[in-house]
N, C-alpha and C positions, 0 to 999 in steps of 0.2 A: 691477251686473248679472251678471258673471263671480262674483262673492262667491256672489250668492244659486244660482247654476245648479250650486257646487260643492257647498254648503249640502243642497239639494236632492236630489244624485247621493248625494253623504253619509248621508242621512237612511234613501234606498232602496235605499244598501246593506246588505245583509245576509250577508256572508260572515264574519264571527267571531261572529255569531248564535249559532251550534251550538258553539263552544269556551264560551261563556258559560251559555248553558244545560247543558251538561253539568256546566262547574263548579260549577251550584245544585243540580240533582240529584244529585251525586256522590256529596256526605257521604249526604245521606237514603239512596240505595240501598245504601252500601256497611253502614253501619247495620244495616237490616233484611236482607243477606246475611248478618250476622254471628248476628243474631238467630236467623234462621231456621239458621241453622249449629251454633250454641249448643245448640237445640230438640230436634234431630237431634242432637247428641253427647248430652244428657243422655236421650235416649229408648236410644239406646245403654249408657249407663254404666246406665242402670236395670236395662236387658235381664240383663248383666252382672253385677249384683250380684244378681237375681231368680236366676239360673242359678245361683252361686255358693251362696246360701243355700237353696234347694232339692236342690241335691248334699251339703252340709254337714248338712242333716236327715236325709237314708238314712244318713250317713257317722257321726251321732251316734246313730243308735238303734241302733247294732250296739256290744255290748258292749267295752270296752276302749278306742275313741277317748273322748279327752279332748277334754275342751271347749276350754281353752288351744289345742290343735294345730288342732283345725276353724275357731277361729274366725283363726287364722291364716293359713290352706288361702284362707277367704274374702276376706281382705284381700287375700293376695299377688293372686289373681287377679281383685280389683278393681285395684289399682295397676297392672297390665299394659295396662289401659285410660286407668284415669285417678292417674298418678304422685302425686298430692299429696293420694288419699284416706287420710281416718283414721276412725276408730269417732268416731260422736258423742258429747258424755255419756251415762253411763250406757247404752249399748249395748256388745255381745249380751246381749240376755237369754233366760232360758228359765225358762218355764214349765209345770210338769208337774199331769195332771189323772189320774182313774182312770179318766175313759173319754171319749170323743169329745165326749159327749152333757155332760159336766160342766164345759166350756167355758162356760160362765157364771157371771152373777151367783150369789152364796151365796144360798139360799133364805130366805125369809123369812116371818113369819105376816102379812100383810097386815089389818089388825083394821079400819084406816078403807076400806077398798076404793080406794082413789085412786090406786095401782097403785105407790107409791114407798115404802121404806121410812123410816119416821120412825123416831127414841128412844121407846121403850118396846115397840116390836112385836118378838117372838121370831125369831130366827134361828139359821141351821146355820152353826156355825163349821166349813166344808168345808177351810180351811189350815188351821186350829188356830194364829191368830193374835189370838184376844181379840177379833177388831174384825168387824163387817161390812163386806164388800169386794166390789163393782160387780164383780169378777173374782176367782173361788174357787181361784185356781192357787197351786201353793206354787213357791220359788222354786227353781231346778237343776232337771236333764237327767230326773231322776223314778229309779224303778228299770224291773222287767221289766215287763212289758204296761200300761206308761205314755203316757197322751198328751202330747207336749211340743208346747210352742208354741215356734220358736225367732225370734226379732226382732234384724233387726240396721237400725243408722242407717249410714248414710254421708254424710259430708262430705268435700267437694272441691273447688276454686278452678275457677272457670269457663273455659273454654278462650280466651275473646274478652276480658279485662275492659270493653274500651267498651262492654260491654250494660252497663255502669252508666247509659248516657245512655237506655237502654229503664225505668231504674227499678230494675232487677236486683241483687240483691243482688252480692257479688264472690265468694262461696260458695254452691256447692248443698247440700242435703241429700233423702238419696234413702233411702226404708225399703224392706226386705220382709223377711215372714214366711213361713214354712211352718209345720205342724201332721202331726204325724206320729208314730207307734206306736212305742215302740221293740220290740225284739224280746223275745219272750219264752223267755230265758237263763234264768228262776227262778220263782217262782209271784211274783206280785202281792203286795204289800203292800196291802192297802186298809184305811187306818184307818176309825175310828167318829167319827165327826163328832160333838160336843154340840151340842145345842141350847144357844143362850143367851138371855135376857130380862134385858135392862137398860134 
């Protein structure tokens, strides 16, 4: 009788209730803090690198900055953020156009109307690269009253690694571009573009 009354007092107690519950919720919330933590750094390091290479395009259209030092300028002042960033493959790059407007595909005679180009339909070799290219820019900074597109990647080790348990990779990578005029120090160069048919 004593057995069962203790059994019972036992059963309706409830004081380490809340030390147990908390240690189920604990891992899940601290998780999704870190998540949300993570979200907020890499909105940050974007801001950062967006700033960086939009100072880095005024800083490259004005005559005499080298590419080498600007795209340095943009490093150092991502790593002040986030220490363990590096350029991705194959980033910075730049591309220079003759005018705003030639920020696209090379032109092409469209002969089936289907709106793509296929082998044998005529096109403007706008690089002077032999080839037809989805994007007419040739490669470097351009000369005087050039358009450059300038791209850089960034990659960087994540602030939290246990957002691997979210799925997350254990590195970001973060892009931005600007598009910008350089100054005009000399008359323009504007080649003639061929037409090709192969």
């Amino acid at each position: 009788m004593i057995r069962r009354r203790r059994l019972a007092s036992l059963a309706r107690d409830r004081r380490g209730a809340t030390v147990i519950e908390f240690a189920i919720v604990l891992p899940v919330m601290l998780v999704l803090m870190m998540g949300m933590m993570e979200l907020g750094y890499q909105a940050y390091v974007q801001s950062v690198v967006t700033g960086a290479v939009q100072k880095a395009g005024r800083d490259s259209g004005i005559q005499g900055a080298t590419p080498a030092t600007i795209d340095a300028r943009v490093l150092t002042q991502v790593k002040a953020v986030a220490p363990s960033a590096v350029f991705a493959s194959g980033s910075p790059t730049r591309l220079s156009y003759t005018s705003f407007s030639a920020v696209a595909p090379e032109p092409f005679v469209d002969s089936n109307g289907n709106g793509t180009r296929e082998t044998g339909e005529c096109y403007t070799d706008v690089n002077g690269n032999g080839q037809w290219d989805a994007d007419a820019g040739r490669a470097g900074q351009g000369g005087a009253n050039d358009v450059t597109v300038y791209t850089v990647k960034i990659t960087y080790s994540r602030l939290f690694p246990v957002v691997k348990l979210l799925g997350w990779a254990g590195t970001a990578t973060l892009s931005a571009a600007t598009t910008l005029m350089n100054q005009p120090y000399a008359t323009q160069n504007t080649p003639s573009p061929a037409t090709v048919c192969t």
